[in-house]
C-alpha positions as CSV (number, residue, x, y, z in Angstrom):
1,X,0.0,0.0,0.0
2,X,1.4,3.9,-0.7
3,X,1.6,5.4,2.2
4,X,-1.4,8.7,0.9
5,X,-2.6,8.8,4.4
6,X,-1.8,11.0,7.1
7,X,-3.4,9.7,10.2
8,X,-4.2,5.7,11.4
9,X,-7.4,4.8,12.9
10,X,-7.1,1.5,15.2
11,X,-9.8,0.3,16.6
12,X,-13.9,-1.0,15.9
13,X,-15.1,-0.9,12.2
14,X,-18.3,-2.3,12.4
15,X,-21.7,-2.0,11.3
16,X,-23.8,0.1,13.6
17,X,-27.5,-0.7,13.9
18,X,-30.0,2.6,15.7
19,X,-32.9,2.8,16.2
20,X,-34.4,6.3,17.2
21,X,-37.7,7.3,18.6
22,X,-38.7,11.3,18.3
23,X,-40.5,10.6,21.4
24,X,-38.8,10.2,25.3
25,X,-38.7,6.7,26.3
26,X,-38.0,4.9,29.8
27,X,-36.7,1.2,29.8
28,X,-39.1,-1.4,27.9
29,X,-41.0,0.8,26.3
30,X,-42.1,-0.4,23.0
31,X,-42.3,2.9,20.6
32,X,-42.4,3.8,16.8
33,X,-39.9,5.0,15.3
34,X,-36.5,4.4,12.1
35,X,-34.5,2.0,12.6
36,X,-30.9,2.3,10.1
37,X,-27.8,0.5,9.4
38,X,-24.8,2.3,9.0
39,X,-21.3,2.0,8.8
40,X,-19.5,2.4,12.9
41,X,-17.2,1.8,15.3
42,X,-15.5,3.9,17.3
43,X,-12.5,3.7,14.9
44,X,-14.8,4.2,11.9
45,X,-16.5,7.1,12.9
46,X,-13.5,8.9,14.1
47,X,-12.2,8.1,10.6
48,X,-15.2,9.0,8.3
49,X,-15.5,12.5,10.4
50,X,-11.6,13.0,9.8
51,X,-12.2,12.6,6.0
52,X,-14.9,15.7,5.8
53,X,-12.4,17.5,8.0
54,X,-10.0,17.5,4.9
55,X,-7.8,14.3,6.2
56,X,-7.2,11.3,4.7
57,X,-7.0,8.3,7.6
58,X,-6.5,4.7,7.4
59,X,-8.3,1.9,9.4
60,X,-6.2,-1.1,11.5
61,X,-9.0,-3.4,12.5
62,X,-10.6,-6.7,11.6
63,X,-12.9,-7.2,9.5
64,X,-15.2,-10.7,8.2
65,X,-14.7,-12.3,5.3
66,X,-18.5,-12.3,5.3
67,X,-21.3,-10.0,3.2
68,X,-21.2,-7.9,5.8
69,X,-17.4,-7.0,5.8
70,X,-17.5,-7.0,1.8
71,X,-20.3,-4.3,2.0
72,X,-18.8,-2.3,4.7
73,X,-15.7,-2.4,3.4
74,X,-17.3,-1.2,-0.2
75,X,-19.1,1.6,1.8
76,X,-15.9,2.5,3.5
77,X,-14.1,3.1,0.1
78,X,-16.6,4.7,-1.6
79,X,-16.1,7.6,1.5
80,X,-12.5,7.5,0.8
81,X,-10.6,5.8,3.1
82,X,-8.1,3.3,3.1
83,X,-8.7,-0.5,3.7
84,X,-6.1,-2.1,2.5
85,X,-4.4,-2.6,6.2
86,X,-7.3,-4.4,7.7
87,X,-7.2,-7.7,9.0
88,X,-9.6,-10.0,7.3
89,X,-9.9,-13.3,8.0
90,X,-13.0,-16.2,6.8
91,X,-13.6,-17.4,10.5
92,X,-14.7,-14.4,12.2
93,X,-17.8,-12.5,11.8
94,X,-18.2,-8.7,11.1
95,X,-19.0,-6.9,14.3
96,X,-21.7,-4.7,14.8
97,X,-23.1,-2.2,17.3
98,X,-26.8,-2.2,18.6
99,X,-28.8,1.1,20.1
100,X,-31.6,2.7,20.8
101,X,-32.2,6.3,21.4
102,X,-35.3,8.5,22.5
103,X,-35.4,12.0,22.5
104,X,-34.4,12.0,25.8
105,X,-30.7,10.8,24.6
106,X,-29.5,7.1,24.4
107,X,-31.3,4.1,26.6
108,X,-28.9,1.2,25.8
109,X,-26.5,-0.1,23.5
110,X,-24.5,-3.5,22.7
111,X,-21.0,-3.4,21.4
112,X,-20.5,-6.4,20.0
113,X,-16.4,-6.4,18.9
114,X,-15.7,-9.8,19.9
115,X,-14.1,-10.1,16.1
116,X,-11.7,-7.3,17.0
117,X,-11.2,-8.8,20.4
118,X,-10.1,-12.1,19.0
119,X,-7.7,-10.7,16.0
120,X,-5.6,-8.9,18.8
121,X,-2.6,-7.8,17.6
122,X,-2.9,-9.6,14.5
123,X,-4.6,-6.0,13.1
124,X,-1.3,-4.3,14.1
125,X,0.8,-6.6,11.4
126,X,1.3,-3.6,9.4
127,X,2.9,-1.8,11.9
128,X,6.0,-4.9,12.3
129,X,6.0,-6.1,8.6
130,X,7.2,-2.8,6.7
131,X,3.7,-1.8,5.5
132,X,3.7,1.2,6.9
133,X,7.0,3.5,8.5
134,X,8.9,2.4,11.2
135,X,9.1,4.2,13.8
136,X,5.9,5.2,13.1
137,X,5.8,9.1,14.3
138,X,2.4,10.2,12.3
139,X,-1.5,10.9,14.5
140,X,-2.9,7.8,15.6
141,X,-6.3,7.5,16.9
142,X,-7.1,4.5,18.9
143,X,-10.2,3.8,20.4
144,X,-10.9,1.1,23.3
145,X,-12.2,-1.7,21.6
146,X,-9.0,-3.8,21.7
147,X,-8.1,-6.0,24.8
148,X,-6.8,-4.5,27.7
149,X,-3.3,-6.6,26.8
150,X,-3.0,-4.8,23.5
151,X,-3.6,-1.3,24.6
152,X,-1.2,-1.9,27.6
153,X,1.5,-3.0,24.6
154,X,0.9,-0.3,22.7
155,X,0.9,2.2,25.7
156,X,3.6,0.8,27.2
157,X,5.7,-0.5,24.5
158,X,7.9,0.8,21.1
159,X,5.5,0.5,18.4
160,X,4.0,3.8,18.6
161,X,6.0,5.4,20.7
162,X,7.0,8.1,18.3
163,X,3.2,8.5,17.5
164,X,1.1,11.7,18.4
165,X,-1.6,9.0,20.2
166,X,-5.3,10.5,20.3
167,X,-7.0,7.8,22.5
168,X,-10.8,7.3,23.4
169,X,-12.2,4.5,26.0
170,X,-15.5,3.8,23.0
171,X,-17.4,3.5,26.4
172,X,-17.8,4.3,30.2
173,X,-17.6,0.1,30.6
174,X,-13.7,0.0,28.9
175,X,-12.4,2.9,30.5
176,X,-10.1,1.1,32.3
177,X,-8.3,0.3,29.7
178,X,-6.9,3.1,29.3
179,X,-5.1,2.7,32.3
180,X,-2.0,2.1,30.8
181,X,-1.8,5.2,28.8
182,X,-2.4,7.4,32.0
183,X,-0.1,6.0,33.7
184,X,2.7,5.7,31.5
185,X,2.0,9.3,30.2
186,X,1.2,9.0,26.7
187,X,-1.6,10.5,24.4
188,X,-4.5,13.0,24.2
189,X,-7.0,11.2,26.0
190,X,-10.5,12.2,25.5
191,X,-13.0,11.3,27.9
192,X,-16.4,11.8,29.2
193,X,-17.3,12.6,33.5
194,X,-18.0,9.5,33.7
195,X,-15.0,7.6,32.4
196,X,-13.0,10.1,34.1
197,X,-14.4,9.6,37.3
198,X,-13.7,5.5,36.5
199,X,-9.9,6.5,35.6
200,X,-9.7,8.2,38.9
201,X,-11.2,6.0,41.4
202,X,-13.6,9.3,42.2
203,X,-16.7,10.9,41.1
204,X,-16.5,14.6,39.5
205,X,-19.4,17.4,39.2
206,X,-17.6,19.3,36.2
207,X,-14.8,18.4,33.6
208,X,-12.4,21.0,34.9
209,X,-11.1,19.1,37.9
210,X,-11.6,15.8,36.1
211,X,-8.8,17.0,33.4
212,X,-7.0,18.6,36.2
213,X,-7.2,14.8,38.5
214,X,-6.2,13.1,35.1
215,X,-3.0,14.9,35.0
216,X,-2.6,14.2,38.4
217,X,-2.5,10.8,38.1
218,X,-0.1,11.1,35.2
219,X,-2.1,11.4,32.1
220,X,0.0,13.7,29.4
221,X,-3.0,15.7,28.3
222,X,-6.6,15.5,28.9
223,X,-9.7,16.3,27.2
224,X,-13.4,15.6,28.9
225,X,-16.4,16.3,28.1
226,X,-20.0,16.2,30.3
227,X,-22.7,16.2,27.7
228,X,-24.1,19.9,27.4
229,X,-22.2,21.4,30.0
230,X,-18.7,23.0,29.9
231,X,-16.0,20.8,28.3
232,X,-12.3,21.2,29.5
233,X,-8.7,20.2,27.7
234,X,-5.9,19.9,30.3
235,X,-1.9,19.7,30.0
236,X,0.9,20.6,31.9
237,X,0.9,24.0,32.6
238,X,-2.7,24.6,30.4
239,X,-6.6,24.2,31.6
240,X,-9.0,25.6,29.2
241,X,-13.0,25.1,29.7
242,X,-15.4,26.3,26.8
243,X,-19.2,25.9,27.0
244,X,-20.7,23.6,24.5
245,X,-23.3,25.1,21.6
246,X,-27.1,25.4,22.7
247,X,-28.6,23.2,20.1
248,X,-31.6,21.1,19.7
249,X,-30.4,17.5,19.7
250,X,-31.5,14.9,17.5
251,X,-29.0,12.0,17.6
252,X,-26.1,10.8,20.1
253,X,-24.4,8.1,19.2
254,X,-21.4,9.2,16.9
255,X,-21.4,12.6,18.4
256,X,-18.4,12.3,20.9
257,X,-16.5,10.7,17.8
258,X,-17.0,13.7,15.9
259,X,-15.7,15.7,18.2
260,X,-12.6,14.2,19.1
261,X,-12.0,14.2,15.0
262,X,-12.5,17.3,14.5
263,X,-10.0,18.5,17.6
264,X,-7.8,16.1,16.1
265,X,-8.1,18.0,12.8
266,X,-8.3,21.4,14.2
267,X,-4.3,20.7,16.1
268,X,-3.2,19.0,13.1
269,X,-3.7,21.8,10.7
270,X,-2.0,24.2,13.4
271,X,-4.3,25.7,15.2
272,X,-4.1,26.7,18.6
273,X,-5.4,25.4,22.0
274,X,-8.8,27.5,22.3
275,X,-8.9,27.6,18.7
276,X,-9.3,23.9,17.9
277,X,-11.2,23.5,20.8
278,X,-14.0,25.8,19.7
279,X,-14.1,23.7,15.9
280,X,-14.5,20.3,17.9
281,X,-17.6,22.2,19.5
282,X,-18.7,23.7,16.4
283,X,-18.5,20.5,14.7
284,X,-20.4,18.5,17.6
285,X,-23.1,21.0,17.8
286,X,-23.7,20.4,14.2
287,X,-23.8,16.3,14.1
288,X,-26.0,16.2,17.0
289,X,-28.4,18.8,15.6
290,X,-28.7,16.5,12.4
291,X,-27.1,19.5,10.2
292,X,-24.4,16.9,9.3
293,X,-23.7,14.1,7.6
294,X,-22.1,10.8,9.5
């Protein structure tokens, strides 16, 4: 493969399956409402929003030798991004993601990466056979999806060391996998109060002593958000806090991917601190208003 992209995506790529009611809903309810099927993942998403920021990533991940992973691989290329570096293999199935959302924001989900689980570090070949530059010293952004044992190697060990490493937990339940990367001191890791709070041992009322705890505990940088209130970025040296955009919202899952691609986008074309912080805002205001695209 010719090395025409400028940022790696490890992580889920898998199909994600919503349903979405216009109306509030409480558990078991039983309500109208669409029901789609679209290309996800943690990794995915983060990738797809990267490409309408003006990047051009490339997935690490497994995907089935199945219809499904033929037809979500076809849908990934036809948005531009590049395949050729994913794992696929005829005896495990493409994963997929399950939710359901009311107007009163998301009631449950099912993450279903087993597929990704069970590849391990056989999704990372490309990183040891020459495939791609070694050291590798370009953005990576790596989501939580992999086992604990493989995001402790690549926290801890040399194959990305020379990466700039954005990192996301993909949920509150695998936060603790990121462990490894706050202790070791490596990354951009964004976060929600929640998984903070899980990362910390504590429970926070606001982001800005989240990022600030993060740090603490010896996280390199920090970014966390708490839904719509004020999210805060914190480094050595540097705590910003900005308040989120007052929109109406009409769909959640996705929306924290967006974000953290289009921070990732904002720093890598140069901008500064409260600068790219602001677009990441902008940009999540828009997907969850249902002004955007996935």
């Amino acid at each position: 493969m010719k090395n025409t992209h400028d940022i790696l995506c490890i992580g889920s790529v898998l199909w994600d399956v919503i349903g979405r009611c216009a109306a509030p809903m409480r558990q078991g309810a039983d309500m109208p409402g669409r029901i789609t099927r679209l290309p996800g993942g943690v990794a995915l998403n983060i990738a797809m929003a990267l490409r309408r920021f003006g990047l051009s990533p490339a997935l690490l991940s497994a995907v089935g030798r199945d219809v499904d992973g033929d037809a979500l691989i076809a849908a990934c290329v036809q948005r531009g991004l590049g395949t050729d570096l994913i794992y696929r293999t005829d005896d495990l199935p493409t994963d997929q993601y399950m939710a359901v959302e009311g107007a009163n924001g998301l009631i449950a989900a099912i993450a279903d990466a087993h597929s990704l689980e069970a590849a391990g570090d056989r999704i990372l070949l490309p990183l040891r056979d020459g495939s791609l530059p070694a050291p590798y010293a370009d953005a990576v952004a790596l989501d939580g999806n992999l086992t604990p044992e493989l995001l402790s190697e690549i926290a801890q060990g040399d194959l990305l060391a020379h990466a700039d490493l954005r990192v996301a937990p993909a949920s509150p339940g695998k936060a603790l996998r990121l462990l490894p990367f706050v202790q070791a001191g490596r990354g951009t890791l964004y976060v929600n109060l929640e998984e903070a709070g899980l990362l910390c041992g504590c429970v926070f009322d606001s982001s800005a002593p989240a990022a600030s705890a993060l740090l603490e505990a010896g996280a390199a940088r920090a970014v966390v958000t708490d839904s719509g209130n004020p999210v805060t970025l914190a480094m050595r040296g540097k705590r910003i806090s900005r308040e989120p955009h007052a929109v109406t919202v009409t769909r959640v899952t996705g929306a924290g991917d967006t974000f953290m691609a289009a921070h990732i986008a904002a720093e890598l074309s140069g901008r500064d601190l409260d600068a790219a912080l602001e677009a990441a805002l902008s940009a999540a205001a828009l997907y969850v208003s249902g002004e955007t695209d996935i």
